[in-house]
C-alpha positions as CSV (number, residue, x, y, z in Angstrom):
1,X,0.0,0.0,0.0
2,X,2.6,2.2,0.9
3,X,4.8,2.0,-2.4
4,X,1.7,2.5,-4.6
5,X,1.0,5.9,-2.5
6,X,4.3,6.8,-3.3
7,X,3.7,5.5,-7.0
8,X,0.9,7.9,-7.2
9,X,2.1,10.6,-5.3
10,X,5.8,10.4,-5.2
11,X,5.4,14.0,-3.2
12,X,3.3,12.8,-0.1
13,X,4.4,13.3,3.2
14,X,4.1,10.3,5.4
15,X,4.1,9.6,8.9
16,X,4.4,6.3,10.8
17,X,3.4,6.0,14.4
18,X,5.1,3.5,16.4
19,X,3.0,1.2,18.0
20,X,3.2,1.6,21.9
21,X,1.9,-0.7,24.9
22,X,1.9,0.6,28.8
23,X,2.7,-2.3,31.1
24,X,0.4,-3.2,33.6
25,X,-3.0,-1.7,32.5
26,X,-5.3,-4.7,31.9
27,X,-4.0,-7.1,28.9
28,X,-0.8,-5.2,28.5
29,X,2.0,-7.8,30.5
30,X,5.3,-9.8,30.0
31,X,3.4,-11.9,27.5
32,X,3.6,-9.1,25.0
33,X,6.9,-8.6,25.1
34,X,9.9,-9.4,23.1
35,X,7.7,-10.2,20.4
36,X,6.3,-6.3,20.6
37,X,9.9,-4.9,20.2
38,X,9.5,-6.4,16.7
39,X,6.5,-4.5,15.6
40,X,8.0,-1.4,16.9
41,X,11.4,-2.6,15.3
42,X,9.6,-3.3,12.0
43,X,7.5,0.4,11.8
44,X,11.1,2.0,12.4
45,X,12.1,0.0,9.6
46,X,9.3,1.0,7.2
47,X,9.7,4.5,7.8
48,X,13.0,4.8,6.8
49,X,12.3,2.6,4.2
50,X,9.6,4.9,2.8
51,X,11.3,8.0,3.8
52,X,8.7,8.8,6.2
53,X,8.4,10.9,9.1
54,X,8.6,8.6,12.5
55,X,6.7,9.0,16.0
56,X,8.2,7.1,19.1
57,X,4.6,6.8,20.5
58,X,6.7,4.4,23.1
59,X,8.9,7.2,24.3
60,X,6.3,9.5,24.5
61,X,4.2,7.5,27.1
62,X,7.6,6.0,28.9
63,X,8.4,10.1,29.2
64,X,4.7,10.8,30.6
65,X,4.5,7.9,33.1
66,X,7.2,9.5,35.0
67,X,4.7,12.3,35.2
68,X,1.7,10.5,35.8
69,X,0.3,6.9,36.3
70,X,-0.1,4.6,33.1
71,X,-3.9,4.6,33.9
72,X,-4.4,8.3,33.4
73,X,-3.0,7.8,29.7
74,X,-4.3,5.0,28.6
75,X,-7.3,2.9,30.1
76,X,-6.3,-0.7,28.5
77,X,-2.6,0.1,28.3
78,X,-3.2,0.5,24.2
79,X,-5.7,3.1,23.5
80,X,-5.4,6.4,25.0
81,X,-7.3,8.6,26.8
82,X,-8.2,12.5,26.3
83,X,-4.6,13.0,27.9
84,X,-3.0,10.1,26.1
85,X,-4.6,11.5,23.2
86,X,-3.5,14.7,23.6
87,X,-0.1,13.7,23.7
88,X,-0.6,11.7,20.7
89,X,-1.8,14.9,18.7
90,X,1.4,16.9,20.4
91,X,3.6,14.6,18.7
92,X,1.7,14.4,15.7
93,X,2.0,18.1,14.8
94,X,5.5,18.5,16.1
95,X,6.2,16.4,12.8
96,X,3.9,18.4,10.1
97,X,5.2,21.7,11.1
């Protein structure tokens, strides 16, 4: 999908978001894990394989935790809250400017 986007617009901008997990909130636990490093290991890899822009979603919400709990970002440990979202759409416009 992503080389026919390029295909038909070579100009595009795009922008991969790492996927992130916070440990500990409901399904989120050591069963996830190594095999999650890969995903995040592979978006890395398709962004600079695509010349896209990248967002370390996981650094984002390891930086945050040490501001608040992992439940006030993100209820299930994978989708975000208003706040987690709000970070989310921080990030996100930090790389279109």
């Amino acid at each position: 999908m992503l080389e026919m986007t390029k295909r038909v617009m070579p100009d595009v901008k795009l922008i991969i978001g790492e996927p992130y997990g916070v440990r500990g909130i409901k399904a989120v636990n050591d069963n996830w894990y190594p095999e999650f490093y890969e995903y995040q290991k592979a978006a890395r890899q398709i962004a600079a394989q695509f010349g896209a822009s990248f967002i370390p979603y996981q650094a984002i919400f390891d930086e945050a935790q040490k501001h608040a709990p992992g439940v006030y970002w993100t209820a299930d440990g994978v989708h975000p809250t208003l706040a987690g979202a709000q970070l989310m759409a921080k990030a996100w416009m930090d790389v279109i400017k």
